[in-house]
matplotlib code that plots the C-alpha trace (Angstrom):
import matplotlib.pyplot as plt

x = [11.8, 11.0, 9.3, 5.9, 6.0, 7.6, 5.1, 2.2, 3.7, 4.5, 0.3, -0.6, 1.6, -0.1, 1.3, -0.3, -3.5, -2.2, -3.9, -1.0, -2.3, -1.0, -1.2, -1.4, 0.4, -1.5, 1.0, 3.1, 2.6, 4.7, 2.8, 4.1, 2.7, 0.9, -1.0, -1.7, -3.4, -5.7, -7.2, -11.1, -13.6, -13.2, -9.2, -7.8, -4.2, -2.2, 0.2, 3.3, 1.5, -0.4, -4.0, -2.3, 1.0, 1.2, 0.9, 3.1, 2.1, 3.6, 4.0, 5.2, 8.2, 9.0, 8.1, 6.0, 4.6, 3.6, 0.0, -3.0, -5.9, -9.2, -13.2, -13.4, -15.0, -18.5, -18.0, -20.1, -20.1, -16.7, -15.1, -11.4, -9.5, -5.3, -4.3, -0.5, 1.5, 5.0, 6.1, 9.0, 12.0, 13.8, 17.5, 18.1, 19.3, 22.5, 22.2]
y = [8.0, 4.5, 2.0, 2.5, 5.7, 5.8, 3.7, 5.8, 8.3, 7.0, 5.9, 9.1, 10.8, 13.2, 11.7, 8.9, 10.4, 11.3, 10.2, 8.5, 7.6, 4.2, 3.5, 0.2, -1.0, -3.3, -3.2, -0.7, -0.4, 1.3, 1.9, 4.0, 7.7, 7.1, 4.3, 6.4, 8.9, 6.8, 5.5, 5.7, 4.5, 0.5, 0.6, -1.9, -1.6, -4.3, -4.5, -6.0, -7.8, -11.2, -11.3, -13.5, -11.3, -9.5, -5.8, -3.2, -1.0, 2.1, 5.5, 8.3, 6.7, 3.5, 0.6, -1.0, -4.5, -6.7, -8.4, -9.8, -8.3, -9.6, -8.5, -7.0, -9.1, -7.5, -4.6, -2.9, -5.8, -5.7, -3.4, -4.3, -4.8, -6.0, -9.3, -8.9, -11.0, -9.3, -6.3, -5.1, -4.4, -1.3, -1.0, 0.3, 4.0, 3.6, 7.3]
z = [33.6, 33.8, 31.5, 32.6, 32.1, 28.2, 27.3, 28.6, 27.3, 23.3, 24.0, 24.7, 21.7, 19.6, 16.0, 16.8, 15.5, 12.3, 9.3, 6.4, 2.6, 1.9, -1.6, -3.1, -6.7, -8.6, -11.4, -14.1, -17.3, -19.8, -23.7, -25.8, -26.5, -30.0, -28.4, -25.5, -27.6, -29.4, -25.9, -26.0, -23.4, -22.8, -23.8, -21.9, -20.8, -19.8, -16.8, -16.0, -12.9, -13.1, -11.3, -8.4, -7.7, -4.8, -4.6, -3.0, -0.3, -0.4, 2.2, -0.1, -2.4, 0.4, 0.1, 3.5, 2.8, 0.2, 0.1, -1.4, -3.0, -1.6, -1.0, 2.7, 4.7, 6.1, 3.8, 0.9, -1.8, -4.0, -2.0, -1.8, 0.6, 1.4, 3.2, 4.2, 3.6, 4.3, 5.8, 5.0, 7.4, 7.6, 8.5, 12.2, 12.0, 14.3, 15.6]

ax = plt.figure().add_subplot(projection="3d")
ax.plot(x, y, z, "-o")
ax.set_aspect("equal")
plt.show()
């Protein structure tokens, strides 16, 4: 098989099409259980994560990129959206 055709072939892959949940960490934060149950509407719970610090983007438990939160351009007002800034590498599976 030559080039040409393993690339129309990965192109025409069925996983392609598969939907993945990427989920975005704003920040952790760790209180302790008696303050946890006298939480009412309006609590505010901090994080360990400053307004300006990246976020992580995650697939299941790995870690994918790093970015910036921001308002999506052309979108519904205040809907958020994630600049990248870095994607992460992954080490080469030697098999």
């Amino acid at each position: 098989m030559d080039e040409t055709e393993q690339v129309m072939q990965a192109a025409e892959n069925p996983l392609r099409h598969i939907p993945l949940e990427i989920m975005v960490t704003v920040g952790k934060a760790r209180p302790l259980v008696r303050d946890l149950l006298t939480l009412g509407e309006h609590a505010v719970i901090p994080l360990d994560k400053r307004i300006d610090d990246p976020v992580e983007l995650f697939i299941g438990d790995r870690l994918i990129a790093r970015g910036e939160l921001q308002e999506l351009e052309g979108g519904e007002p205040g809907q958020l959206a994630v600049r990248l800034t870095e994607v992460v590498s992954t080490p080469t599976d030697p098999n």
